[in-house]
N, C-alpha and C positions, 0 to 999 in steps of 0.2 A: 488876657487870655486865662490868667490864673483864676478871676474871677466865675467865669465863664464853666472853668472846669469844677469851681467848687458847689458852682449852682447844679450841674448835672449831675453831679454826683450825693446829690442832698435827697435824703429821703422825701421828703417832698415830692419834689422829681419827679421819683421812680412809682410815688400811688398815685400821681396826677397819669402818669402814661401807662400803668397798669388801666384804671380806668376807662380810660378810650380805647382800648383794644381788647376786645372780649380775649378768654383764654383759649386756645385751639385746638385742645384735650376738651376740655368741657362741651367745644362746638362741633365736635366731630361726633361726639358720641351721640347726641341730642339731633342731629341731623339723621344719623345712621338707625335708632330707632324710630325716628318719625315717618323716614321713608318706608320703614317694612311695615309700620301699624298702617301707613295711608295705603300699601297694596296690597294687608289684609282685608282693609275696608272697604279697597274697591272691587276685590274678588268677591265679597261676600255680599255686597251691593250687587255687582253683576251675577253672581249665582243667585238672586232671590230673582233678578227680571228675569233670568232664562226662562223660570217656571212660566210667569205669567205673559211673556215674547210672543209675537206674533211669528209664523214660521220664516218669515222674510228676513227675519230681524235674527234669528237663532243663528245663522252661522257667523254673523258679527258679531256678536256678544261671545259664542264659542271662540272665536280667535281672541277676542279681548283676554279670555278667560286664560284663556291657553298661556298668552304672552305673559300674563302676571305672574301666574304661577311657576310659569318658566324661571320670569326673573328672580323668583323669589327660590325657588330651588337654587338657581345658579347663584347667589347672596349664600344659600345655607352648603355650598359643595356636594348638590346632589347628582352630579354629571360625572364622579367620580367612577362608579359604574358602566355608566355609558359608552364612557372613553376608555377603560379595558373594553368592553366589549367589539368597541370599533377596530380597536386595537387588536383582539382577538379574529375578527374578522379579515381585517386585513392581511395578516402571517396566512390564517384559509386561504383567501384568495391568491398569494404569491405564490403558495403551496402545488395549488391547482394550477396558476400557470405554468408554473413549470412543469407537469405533469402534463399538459395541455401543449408547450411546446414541444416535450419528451413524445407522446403521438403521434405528434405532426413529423416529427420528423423520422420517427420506424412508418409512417403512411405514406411518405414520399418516398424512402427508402423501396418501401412494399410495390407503389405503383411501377415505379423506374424497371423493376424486376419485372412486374407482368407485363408490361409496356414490350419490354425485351423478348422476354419469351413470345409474345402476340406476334412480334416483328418475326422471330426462329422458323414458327409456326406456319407463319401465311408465307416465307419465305421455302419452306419444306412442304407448302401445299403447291406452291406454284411447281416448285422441284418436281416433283408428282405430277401432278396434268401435262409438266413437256413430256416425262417420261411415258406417260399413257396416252400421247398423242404420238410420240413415235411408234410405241408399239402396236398401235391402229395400222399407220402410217406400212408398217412391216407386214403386217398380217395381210393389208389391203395387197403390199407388193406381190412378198407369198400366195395369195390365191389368185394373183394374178396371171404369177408365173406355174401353179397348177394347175390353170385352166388351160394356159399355152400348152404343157406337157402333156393335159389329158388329149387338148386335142389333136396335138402331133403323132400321140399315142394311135390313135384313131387313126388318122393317116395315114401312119404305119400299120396298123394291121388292115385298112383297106391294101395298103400297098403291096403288103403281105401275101393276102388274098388274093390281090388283082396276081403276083408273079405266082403264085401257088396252082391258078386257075391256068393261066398260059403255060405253064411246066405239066399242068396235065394236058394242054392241048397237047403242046409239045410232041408229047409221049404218046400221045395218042395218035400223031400222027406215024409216028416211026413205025 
């Protein structure tokens, strides 16, 4: 075992297995530029075919272009922007709805009222029509009962007449 530990621990060793494992600073970094030079290369490939594209072909190649560039803004933190602004937009919008349910509900408030008074209304019209249906109803009575008196009226002074005429025979005979 002692052996064992003195072999791993021998410089030897340690450049035999440095050697077989690249370093992972060095491979990251070399990775990370190669990917943005290959999707400057391919944006700039794909913006040279845009020009000469057939019109079939231009809005695939626009998305292509689009997606590069995206990714490559979003590599460099160009969505910083964005994202306040979305951010900005949203506070708007929670803004407004509450201002939007704040409406709704002085409009409901508003209908419930004229809804009532509508109810007051047809309810004081109806009130109305019995009342001008009885006083029809009276008036028709009343002229019914002045056509009875006018012509009892008449009666009477036929009757009048008739005793007025016999009180001068009467007397006229005497």
């Amino acid at each position: 075992l002692a052996d064992t530990i003195k072999v791993l621990n021998d410089d030897d060793a340690l450049d035999l297995f440095k050697k077989t494992l690249p370093s992972a600073s060095a491979s990251l970094v070399q990775v990370r530029v190669n990917a943005q030079t290959q999707r400057s290369r391919a944006l700039a490939t794909i913006r040279a075919m845009l020009k000469s594209a057939d019109k079939s072909l231009r809005p695939s190649l626009d998305l292509l272009a689009l997606t590069l560039q995206g990714k490559m803004s979003l590599s460099q933190g160009g969505f910083e922007k964005v994202i306040k602004m979305v951010d900005g937009m949203v506070d708007v919008l929670k803004t407004e709805q509450l201002d939007d349910d704040h409406k709704r509900e002085y409009c409901a408030t508003q209908l419930d009222l004229a809804e009532d008074k509508k109810k007051e209304l047809e309810r004081t019209a109806s009130d109305e029509g019995t009342a001008i249906a009885n006083a029809e109803e009276t008036v028709a009575t009343l002229t019914e009962e002045i056509a009875a008196l006018e012509k009892g009226m008449k009666a009477l002074d036929k009757s009048v007449a008739q005793a007025t005429e016999d009180r001068k025979a009467e007397n006229a005979e005497f």
